[in-house]
C-alpha positions in Angstrom: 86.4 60.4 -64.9 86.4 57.0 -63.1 82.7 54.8 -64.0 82.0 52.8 -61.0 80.1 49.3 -61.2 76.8 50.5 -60.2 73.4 48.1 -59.6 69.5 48.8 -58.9 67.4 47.9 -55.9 64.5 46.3 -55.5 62.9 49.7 -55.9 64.2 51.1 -58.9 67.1 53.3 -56.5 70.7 52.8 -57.9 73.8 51.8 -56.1 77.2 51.3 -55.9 78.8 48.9 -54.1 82.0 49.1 -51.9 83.7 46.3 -51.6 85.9 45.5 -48.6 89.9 45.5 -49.1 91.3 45.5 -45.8 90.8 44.5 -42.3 92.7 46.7 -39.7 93.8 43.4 -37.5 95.6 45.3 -34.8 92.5 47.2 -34.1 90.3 43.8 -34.7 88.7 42.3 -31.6 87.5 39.1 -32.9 83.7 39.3 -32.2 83.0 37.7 -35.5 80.0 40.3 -36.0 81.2 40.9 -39.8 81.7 36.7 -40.0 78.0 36.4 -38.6 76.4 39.2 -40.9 78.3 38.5 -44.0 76.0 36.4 -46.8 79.1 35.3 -48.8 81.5 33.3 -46.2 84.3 36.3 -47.0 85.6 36.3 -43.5 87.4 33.7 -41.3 88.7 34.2 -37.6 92.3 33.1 -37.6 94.5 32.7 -34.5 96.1 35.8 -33.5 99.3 33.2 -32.8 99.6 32.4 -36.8 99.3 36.4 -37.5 102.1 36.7 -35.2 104.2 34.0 -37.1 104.2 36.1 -40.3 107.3 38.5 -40.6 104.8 41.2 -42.2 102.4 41.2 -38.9 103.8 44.1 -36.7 102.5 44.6 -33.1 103.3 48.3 -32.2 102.3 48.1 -29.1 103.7 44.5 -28.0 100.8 43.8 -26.1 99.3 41.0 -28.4 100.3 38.1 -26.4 98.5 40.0 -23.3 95.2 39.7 -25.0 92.5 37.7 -23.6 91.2 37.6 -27.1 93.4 35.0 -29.1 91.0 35.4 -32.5 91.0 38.3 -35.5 89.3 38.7 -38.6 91.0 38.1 -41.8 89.4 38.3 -45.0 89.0 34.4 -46.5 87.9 35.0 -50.3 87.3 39.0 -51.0 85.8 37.9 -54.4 83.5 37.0 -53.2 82.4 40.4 -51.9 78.9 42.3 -53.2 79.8 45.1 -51.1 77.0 45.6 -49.4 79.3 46.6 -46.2 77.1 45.0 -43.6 80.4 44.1 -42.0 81.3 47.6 -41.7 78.1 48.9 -39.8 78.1 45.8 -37.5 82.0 46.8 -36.8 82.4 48.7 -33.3 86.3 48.9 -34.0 86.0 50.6 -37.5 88.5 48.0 -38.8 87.1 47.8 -42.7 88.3 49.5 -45.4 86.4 49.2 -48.8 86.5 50.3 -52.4 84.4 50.9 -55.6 85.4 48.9 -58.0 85.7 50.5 -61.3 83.5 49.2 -64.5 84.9 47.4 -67.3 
């Protein structure tokens, strides 16, 4: 059985942090609600142009230069993440994946 890194609240409650892993960028509108709400400077918008550049960056649709948005969310420095997934409840695209980290 996997122990998790677990903390305490303020009041005395226990939890676990999830800490984020992934950003779905094809589903990614660029608001920069996770960049404004994040307290650790994890996130950074990045042009969608340099996304496209890298061989690994598929556009299924091929509608990415179409986009009047030219910004996504990529994730900057995920360590330093305290998974307190603010990004992910201020996300309207659902574009977060996170994880538990397991304890030492």
């Amino acid at each position: 059985m996997s122990e998790f890194i677990t903390g305490v609240t303020f009041g005395g409650a226990e939890w676990t942090p999830s800490y984020v892993t992934d950003i779905n960028q094809k589903t990614c509108i660029g608001c920069g609600r996770c960049f404004k709400v994040c307290p650790r400077d994890v996130f950074d918008l990045v042009e969608k142009e340099d996304l496209m550049a890298d061989d690994d960056f598929d556009d299924d649709y091929g509608d990415f230069e179409d986009d009047d948005n030219s910004m996504v969310m990529n994730i900057k420095n995920a360590n330093d993440c305290i998974g307190c997934e603010a990004c992910s409840r201020v996300c309207p695209k659902d574009c977060f994946t996170h994880q538990h980290k397991e304890a030492a």
